[in-house]
N, C-alpha and C positions, 0 to 999 in steps of 0.2 A: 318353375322348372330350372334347375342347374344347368349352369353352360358346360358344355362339353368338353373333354379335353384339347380337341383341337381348336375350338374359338379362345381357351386360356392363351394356349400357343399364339395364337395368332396376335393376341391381345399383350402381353408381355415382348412377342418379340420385338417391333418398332421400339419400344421404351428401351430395352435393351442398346438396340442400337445406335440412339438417341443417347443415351448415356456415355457410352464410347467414344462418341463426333465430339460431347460437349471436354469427355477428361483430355482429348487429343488437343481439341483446339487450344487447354488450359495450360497443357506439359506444353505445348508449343509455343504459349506467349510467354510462358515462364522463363523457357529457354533461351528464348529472341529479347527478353528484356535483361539479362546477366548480363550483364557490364563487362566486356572484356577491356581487361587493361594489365600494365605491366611486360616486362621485355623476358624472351626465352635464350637463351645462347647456345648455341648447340655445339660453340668449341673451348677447349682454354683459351685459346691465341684471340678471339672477339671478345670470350671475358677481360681478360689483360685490358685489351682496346678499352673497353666500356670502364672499366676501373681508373684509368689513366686521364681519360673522359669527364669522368666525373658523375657518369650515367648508371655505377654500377647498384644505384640505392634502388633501380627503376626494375633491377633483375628478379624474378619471381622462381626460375630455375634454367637449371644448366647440366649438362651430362656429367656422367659419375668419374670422368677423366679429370674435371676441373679442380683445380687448387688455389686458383685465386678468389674465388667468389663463394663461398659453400652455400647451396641451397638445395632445394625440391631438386630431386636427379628424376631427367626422364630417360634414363638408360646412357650407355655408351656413345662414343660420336660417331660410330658405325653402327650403332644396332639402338637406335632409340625408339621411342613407342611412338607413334602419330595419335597413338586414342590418347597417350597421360598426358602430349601435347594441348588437342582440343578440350581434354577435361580440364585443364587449367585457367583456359579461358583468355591466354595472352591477345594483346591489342600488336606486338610486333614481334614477329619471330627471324633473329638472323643467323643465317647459316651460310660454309663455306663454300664457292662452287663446286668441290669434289663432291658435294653431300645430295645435290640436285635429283639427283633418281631417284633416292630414298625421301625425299620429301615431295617428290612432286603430286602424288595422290591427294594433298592437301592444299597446293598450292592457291586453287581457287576461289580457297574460305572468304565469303564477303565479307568478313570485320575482324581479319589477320591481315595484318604487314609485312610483308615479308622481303626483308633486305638479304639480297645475295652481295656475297664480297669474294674476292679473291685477295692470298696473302701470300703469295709467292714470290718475293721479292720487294726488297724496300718501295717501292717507289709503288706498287699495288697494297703496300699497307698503308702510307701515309693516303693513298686514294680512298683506300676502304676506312679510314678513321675521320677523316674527311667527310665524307659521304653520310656515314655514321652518325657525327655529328651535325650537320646541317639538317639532317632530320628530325634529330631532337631540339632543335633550334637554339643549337651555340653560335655564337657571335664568331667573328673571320679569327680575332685575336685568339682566341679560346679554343682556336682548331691545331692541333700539333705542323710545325714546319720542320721540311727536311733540312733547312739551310745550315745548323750546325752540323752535319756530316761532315762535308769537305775538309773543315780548319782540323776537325776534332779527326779525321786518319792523317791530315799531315803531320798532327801531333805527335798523334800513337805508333808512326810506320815504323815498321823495322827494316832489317836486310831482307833481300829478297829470299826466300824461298822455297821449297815442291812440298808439297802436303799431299795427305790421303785424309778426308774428310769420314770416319764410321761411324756409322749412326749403328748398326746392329752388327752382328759377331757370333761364332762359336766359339767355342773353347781353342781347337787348333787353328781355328782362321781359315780351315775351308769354306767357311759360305760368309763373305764379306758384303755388307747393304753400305754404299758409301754415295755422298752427296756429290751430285751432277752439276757442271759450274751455270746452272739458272737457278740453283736452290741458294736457296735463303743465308744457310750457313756459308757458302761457297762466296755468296754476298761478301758475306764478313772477312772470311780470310781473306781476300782477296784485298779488300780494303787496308788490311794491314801488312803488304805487299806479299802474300804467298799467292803461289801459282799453283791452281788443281789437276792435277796427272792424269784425273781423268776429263777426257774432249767432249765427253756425249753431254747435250744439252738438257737432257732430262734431269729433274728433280733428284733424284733418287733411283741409285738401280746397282743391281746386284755384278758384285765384280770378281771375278776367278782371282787365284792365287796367282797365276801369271805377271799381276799387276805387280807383285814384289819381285819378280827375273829381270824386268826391262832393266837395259843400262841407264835409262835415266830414273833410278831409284828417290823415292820422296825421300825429304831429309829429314822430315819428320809426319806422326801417325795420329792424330790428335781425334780419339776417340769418345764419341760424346753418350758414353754407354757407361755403367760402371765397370770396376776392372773383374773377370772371372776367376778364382783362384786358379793357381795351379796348370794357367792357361801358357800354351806357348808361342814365342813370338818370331817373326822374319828375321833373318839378317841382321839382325842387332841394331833395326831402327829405332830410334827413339818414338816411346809412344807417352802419348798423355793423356790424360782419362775428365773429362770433361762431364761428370755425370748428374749435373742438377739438370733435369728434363726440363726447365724454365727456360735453359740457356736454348735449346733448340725451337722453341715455340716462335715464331713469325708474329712479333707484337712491337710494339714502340718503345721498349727497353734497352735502347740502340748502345747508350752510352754505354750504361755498366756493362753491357756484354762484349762487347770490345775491349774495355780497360780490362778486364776478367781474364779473356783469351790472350789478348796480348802479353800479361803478365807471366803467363802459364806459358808461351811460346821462347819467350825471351830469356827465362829464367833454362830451358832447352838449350836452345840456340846459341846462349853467351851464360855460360856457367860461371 
């Protein structure tokens, strides 16, 4: 006598499920034995770092803003993917501390490393290059020191004077983004004796047109944007256009960007 429909059933389904347990446990040990290795970078300014390093052969990819490094893009430094992240399979992933929200859903990955850095002024980038390095086990000598700073702005100082620091711009300068004296650039100028008009200690922040009425007027406008045509300008301050987006990245390219600015300033200043 034929077995019934339902003892087929009955008879297939355990194997069925059996089947499932064994392809899951197989995709699982497939997946747990991938080798994760190689470094992701999720800004220019750590590419820089890891190129300078000497770490940047270790990079397997980096966001589509990067110019130092070209590899595998996992999107923008603001809008990158976490899945093309883990499909890659990195063994260290470092990222800025502004970037922490958007990565933390993955933070917990058991066989990712994930180095946070801050680069917001010289003295948190030699930390974070530092840091950087001692993880990928460079030796003390092999790590960047600040110590040629000091000799290298007494070289380069100029005369004193007022700056406005722009990072971004309209066309007639009603909506001015200019650098707050804790940012990185404001760093710089400063070193080569300019003083920032603007007090607020924040990085970066948005300044009214106001800023060109005060009587203590910058003496000069040194804008790190390219120039907009046809654009018009305050008071007949001198402005200068500083627009290799390199020069503003927060990295260990200390020298040439100060001989660069200072050149551009001075050539201003003492015609």
């Amino acid at each position: 006598m034929a077995p019934s429909k339902h003892k087929k059933n009955q008879f297939l389904l355990p194997r069925l499920i059996f089947f499932i347990l064994i392809s899951f446990l197989f995709l699982s040990c497939e997946i747990n034995q991938k080798e994760h290795k190689g470094i992701i970078s999720l800004t220019p300014a750590i590419s820089s770092i890891l190129f300078d390093l000497g770490i940047d052969k270790e990079v397997i990819a980096v966001t589509s803003n990067d110019e130092f490094i070209l590899e595998t893009s996992v999107g923008s430094f603001i809008h990158f993917s976490l899945e093309k992240i883990l499909s890659l399979y990195p063994k260290t992933v470092i990222y800025q501390d502004f970037q922490e929200e958007w990565i933390k859903p993955i933070l917990n990955h058991p066989k990712i490393q994930f180095i946070k850095v801050s680069l917001n002024n010289l003295n948190s980038i030699f930390q974070a290059a530092q840091k950087i390095g001692k993880t990928f086990g460079l030796k003390n000598e092999a790590l960047p020191n600040p110590g040629f700073i000091l000799p290298l702005t007494q070289e380069l100082k100029l005369k004193p004077f007022r700056y406005l620091a722009v990072v971004d711009r309209d066309r007639e300068w009603k909506t001015v983004f200019a650098a707050g004296k804790s940012s990185y650039l404001a760093e710089l100028l400063d070193f080569l004796g300019g003083t920032n008009l603007l007090n607020s200690e924040r990085d970066y922040i948005q300044v009214s047109e106001e800023i060109f009425l005060l009587k203590e007027k910058p003496d000069i406008i040194i804008c790190f944007t390219n120039r907009i045509d046809n654009e018009t300008f305050y008071k007949n301050i001198p402005v200068i256009y500083l627009s290799n987006p390199k020069l503003s990245i927060p990295d260990l390219k200390i020298e040439s960007k100060l001989r660069l600015i200072q050149k551009e300033i001075r050539f201003i200043l003492n015609p």
